[in-house]
N, C-alpha and C positions, 0 to 999 in steps of 0.2 A: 542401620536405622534409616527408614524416609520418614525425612518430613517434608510437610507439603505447605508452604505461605501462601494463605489466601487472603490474607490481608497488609493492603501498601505496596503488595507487590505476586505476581503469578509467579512461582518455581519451586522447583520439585528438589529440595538436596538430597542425595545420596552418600554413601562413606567416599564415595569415588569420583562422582560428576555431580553438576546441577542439570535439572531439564528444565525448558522453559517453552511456554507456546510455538515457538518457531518448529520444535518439534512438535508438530500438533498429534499426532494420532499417540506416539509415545506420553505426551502431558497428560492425553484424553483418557486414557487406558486407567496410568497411573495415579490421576487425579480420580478418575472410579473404588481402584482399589483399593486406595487409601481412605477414601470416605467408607466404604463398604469392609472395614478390614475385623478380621474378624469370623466375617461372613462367608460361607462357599458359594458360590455363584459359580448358576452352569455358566460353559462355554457357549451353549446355544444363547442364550438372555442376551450375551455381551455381543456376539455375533447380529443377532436381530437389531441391536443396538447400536453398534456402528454402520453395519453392512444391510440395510433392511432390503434393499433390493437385487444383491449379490445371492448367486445360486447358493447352498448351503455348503457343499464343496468346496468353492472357491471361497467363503467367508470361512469358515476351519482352515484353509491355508494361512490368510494374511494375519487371523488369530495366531494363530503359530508364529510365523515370524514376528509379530510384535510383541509378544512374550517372551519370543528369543532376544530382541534391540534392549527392551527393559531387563531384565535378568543379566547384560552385557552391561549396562549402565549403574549396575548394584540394586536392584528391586529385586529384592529375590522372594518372587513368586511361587508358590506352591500349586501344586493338583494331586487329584485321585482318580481312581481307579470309576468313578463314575461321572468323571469329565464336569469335574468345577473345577478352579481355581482361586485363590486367595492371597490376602496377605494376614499373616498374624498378627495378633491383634497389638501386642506388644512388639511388632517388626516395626512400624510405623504412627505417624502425630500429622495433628492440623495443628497452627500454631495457635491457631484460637483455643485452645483445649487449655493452654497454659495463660491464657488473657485474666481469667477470675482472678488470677492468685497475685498481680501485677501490683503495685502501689499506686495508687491514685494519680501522683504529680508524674510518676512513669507514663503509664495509661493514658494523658492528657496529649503527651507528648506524641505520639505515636499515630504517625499516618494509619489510618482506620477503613481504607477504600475497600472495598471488596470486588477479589478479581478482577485488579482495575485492565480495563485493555482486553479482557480475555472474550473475543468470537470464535469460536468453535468451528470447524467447519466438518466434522464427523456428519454426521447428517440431523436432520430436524428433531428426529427423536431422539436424538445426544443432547443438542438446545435445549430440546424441554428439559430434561434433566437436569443438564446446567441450571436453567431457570428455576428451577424447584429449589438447587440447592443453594442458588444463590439466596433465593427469602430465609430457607432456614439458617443460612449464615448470618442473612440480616436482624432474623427476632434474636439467636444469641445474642448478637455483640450488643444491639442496642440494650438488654435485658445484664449487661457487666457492664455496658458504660452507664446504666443508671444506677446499679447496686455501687459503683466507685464514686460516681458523683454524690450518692448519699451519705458515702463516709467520707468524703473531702470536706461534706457542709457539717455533720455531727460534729469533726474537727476543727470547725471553721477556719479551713484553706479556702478561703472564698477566691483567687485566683482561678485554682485548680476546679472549684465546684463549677464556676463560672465558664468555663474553659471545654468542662467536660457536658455539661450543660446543652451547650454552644454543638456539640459531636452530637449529642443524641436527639435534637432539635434538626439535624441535618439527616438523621435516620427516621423520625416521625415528626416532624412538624409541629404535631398537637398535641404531644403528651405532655398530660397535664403535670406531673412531677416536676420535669424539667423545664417547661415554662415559669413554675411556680419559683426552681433554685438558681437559675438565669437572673430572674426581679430579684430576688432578695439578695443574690451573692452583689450583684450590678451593685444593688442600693448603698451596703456592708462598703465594699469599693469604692462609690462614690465619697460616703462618710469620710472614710478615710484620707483620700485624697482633698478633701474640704478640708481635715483638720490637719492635713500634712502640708496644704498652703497657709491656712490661717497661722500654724507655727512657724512655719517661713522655715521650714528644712527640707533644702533640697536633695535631690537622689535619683537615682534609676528606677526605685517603686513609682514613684509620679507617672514617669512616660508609660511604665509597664499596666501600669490601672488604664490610663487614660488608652491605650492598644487595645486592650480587653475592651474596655465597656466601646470601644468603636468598634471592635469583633462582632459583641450582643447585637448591637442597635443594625450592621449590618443583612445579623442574620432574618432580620424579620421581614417577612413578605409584606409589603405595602401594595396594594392596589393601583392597578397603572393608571393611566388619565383617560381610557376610553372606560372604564368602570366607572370609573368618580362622575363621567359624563353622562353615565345610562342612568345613575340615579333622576336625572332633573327629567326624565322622561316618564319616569312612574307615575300612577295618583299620589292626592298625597298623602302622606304616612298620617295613620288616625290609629290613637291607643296606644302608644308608645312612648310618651309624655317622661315617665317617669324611666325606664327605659334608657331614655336620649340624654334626662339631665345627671344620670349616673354615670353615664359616659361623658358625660361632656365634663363634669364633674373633676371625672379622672384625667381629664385629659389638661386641664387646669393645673393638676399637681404636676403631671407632667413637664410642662413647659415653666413650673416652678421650681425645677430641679429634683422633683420626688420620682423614683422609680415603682412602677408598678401593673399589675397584670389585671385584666378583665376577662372574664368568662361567658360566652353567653352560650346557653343551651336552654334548647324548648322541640316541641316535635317536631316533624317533617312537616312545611309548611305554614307553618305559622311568621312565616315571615323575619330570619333571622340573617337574608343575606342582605335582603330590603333595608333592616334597622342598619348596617354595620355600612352600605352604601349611602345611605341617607348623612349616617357620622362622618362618612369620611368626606363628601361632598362638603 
């Protein structure tokens, strides 16, 4: 059986050995097959694809021998008689494939980087590749870290919700789900940690809250101080009125110890980097 970890870490296990980037063209090959597995793929496709400027000749040769290195390493690779090759489909796994079925408080835990470290050096049309598959690795994961973060909050594990929150805020920024279970789980936390001083009982939940919600508060992008300075260079802001004291509003509860999220959305142009610089000034 191969499996291939593409996430927290690049390597290929086999019953026999691990491969890992350092064997690049062996990673390259096998990290193909295995996403592609299943699949016959000519030999010509793969050839064009590592070797695009190698005669067709000499690209069928090092095809050959790197089929023989892998096959040597436990990949056991298939062909036919009309020159594809494969791996079956039940020969080999991405470990992402087994991430859905994870436990939430698991999932949290779990370096989530994807193919961290891994440059290619096969040629540019192997990068694209790479690149393609890296996004589709990135909409899965983020699309299991918010399906786990929404049954962390159903159960209210607000650690974990908060936690995992925090992960797929680091995969899109903006997504409104976990913006929204970030506020609420923080808030849930804060309570608690208010009513776990006002009882005056002490413990390792205190520190562990107080980590977390410094986790949240560090994940958020604040605007550097040459933004906050372009704002005073604008006209000035006319029609926003009501706009600014909703935010300002918010930003009140804030500094009152309430946690919570603002949304602003309106068309292209209407002025919604203006209002958010004009706030933060």
């Amino acid at each position: 059986m191969v499996v291939l970890h593409a996430l927290g870490q690049c390597l290929i296990r086999t019953a026999i050995t691990t491969i890992s980037p350092r064997a690049d063209m062996c990673f390259a090959l096998g990290s193909y097959l295995t996403r592609e597995r299943g699949n016959r793929v000519p030999r010509r496709q793969i050839e064009k694809l590592f070797w695009p400027a190698m005669r067709a000749a000499d690209a069928s040769h090092s095809l050959s021998e790197l089929i023989h290195k892998l096959r040597r390493k436990g990949v056991h690779i298939q062909r036919d008689e009309s020159a594809c090759i494969w791996l079956p489909r039940d020969a080999a796994s991405i470990d992402i494939d087994q991430l859905s079925t994870e436990e939430p408080a698991r999932l949290a835990e779990r370096d989530l980087s994807i193919l961290p470290g891994y440059s290619p050096r096969a040629s540019s049309a192997f990068n694209d590749w790479v690149d393609e598959w890296r996004g589709d690795l990135h909409l899965r994961l983020l699309n299991i870290v918010v399906a786990g973060m929404t049954r962390a909050s159903a159960s209210s594990d607000w650690p974990v919700t908060l936690s995992l929150a925090n992960k797929a805020l680091k995969l899109d920024p903006e997504h409104p789900s976990a913006l929204l279970a970030r506020a609420s789980a923080a808030e849930h936390l804060a309570r608690r940690n208010r009513e776990s001083r006002e009882a005056a009982v002490p413990g390792a939940s205190d520190e562990r809250t107080v980590a977390l919600l410094r986790e949240s508060t560090s994940a958020v992008k604040w605007p550097d101080r040459s933004t906050v300075a372009a704002a005073n260079d604008d006209t000035a802001l006319v029609g926003r009125t009501e706009s600014m004291e909703r935010l300002q509003a918010q930003a009140t509860r804030t500094f009152n110890g309430k946690v919570g999220a603002a949304y602003i959305s309106a068309p292209t142009g209407v002025g919604k980097s203006r209002l958010i610089r004009e706030f933060s000034a």
